[in-house]
Structure formats: structure tokens, C-alpha cells
N, C-alpha and C positions, 0 to 999 in steps of 0.2 A: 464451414468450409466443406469442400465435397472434393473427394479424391477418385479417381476412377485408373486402375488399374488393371489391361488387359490380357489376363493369362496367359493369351493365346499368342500374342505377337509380342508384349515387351519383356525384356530378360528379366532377372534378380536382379540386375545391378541396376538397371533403370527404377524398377520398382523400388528399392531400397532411397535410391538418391529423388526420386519423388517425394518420397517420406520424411525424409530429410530436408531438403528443402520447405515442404511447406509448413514444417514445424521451424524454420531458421536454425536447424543443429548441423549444418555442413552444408552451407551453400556453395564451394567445392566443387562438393562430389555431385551435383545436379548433370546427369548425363548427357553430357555433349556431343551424341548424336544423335538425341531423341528431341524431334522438331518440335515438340508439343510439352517436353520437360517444364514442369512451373519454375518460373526464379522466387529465389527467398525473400520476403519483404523484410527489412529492415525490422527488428526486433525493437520497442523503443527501450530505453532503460534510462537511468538518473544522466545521464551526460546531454540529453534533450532537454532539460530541463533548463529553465532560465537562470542564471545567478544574479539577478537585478533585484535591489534592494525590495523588500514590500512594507518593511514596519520594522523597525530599531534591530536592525541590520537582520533579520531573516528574510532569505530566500527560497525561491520555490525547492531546489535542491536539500536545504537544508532542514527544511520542512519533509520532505521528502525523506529523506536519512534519517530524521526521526520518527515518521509514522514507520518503516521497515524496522525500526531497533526496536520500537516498545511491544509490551507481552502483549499476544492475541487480544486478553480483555481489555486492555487500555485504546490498545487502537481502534477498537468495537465503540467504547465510550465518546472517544476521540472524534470518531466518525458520526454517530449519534450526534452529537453537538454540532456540528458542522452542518448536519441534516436540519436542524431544526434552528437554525441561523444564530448560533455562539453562545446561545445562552441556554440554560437548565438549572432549574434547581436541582438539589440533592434527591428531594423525593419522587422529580420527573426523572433521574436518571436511574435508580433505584428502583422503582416501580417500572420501569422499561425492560432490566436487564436480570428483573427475579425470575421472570418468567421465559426468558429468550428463546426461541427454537435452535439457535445454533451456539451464543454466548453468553450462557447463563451466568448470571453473578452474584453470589449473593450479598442481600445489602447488607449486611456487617462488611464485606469485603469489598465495597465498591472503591471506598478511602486505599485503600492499601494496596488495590489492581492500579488506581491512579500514581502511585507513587513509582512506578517503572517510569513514568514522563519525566518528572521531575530528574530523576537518576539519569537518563540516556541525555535532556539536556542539557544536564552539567557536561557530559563528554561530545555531545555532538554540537550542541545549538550555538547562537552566534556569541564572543567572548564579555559582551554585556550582558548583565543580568538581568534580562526582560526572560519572564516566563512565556510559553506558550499558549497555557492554563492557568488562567487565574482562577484563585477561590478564596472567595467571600465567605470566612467563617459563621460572623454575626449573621448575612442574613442568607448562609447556605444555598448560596450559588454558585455556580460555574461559567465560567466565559472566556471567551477567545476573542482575542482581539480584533474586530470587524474587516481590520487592511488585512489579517491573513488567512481570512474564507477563500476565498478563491487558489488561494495558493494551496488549503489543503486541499480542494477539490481537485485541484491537478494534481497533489500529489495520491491522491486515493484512487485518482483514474488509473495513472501508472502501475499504482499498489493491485490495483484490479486484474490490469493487464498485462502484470509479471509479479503474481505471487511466489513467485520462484526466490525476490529478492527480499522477502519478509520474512522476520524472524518466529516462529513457531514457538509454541508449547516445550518445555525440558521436557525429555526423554524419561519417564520415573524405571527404579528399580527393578 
């Protein structure tokens, strides 16, 4: 996006409600008698989002609510699997994210970053007990069940495009 504000002819308040505007934080105050003022687009957020069934009762919303609750590293995992169409073993996901540029994890800790999923879907996911992440102990896999790829790639886009609604890193001491 490109913003162009001219010193010379538009006030503060115009300037300010452009600003405004094209970030969607008061679409309001978008100055109403400046002919060339941007309107705000529409922000999307989880209420765009479909509630129709995809797979033993999760929806896109609900999938959505839980990629925002779970810890940074899990949603990173999360998304990894998704990338790489639901399935990974332990030592693809682990040799992925020892080395990470942005979420590194180490593999003793990759089990225990996963268990913030399990946790958020006890409180958010649908009231049956269909996991979101399955894991194959024996033969050390990971999967996600193939009806809700696409629902997580919707909800990753969203995630994308209002990191504002995802849950970040605790604050340490």
C-alpha cells in the first residue's frame, strides 16, 4: 500500500484520518471533505469464516480458534504439516525446526511444543473427541486429517492476515 500525503494542502486531521483509514483503526474519522480520502477495507477476522461442518464436527472457525490459541511453536509445526500435505514423521518434523530461521525448536522439545494443541483442543475444538493431530507412536508419525487441510489453510491465511489475533510467546521475568 502506498500513502501519499501532501504537506502543502492537506490538514493534520486529514492526514491523521488517511492513516487511519488505511490501516481500518477508525474508519469514522476518514475526512469528509477531502475528495480523495481512502475508505477502509473491511478488516477480515474469524466471523468471515465458514461454520459448515469439514470433518467430525470441526469448522473452519474452529480450526481457526485454534491455530490463534496454540504456542508460537506449535502453530509453526502445525503449519509445517499442512505445508507438506498432513503428514510427517517425527524426524521430518524435528530436523525441520532444529535448525529454523525464525522457530527454532529443539528436538527433545518438539513432543512437549505439541502438547499446547492438545490442551487448547480440549477447550476450544468441537465437543467429540476427534483430535486435530494425530500421533502414531509406534510408527512415529504425524497427521492431520486430509478433510481439514484446507480449512487450516484458511485458517493460516487469516492468521497471516491479522497476526494481531494470535497468541504470542509469555512475557518472561
Amino acid at each position: 500500500m502506498q500513502l501519499t500525503i501532501d504537506t502543502q494542502t492537506d490538514t493534520y486531521e486529514q492526514a491523521i484520518a488517511a492513516v487511519q483509514a488505511a490501516y481500518g483503526l477508525n474508519p469514522a474519522a476518514v475526512a469528509s471533505g477531502w475528495a480523495d480520502a481512502p475508505t477502509a477495507a473491511p478488516r477480515p477476522g474469524p466471523e468471515t469464516l465458514s461454520g459448515d461442518v469439514l470433518w467430525e464436527d470441526w469448522t473452519d472457525r474452529l480450526l481457526f480458534d485454534t491455530v490463534a490459541s496454540v504456542m508460537p511453536g506449535a502453530r509453526a509445526v502445525l503449519r509445517r504439516l499442512v505445508e507438506v500435505g498432513g503428514t510427517a514423521t517425527f524426524d521430518e518434523v524435528k530436523e525441520h525446526f532444529a535448525s529454523h530461521p525464525t522457530v527454532p525448536i529443539e528436538p527433545k522439545k518438539i513432543g512437549g511444543t505439541l502438547t499446547s494443541i492438545r490442551a487448547v483442543r480440549r477447550r476450544i475444538g468441537p465437543d467429540n473427541r476427534t483430535n486435530l493431530l494425530e500421533r502414531d507412536d509406534r510408527r512415529r508419525i504425524y497427521r492431520i486429517e486430509p478433510a481439514l487441510l484446507e480449512g487450516l489453510k484458511r485458517a493460516f491465511d487469516l492468521a497471516e492476515a491479522r497476526p494481531d489475533l494470535l497468541r504470542q510467546e509469555p512475557v518472561g521475568p
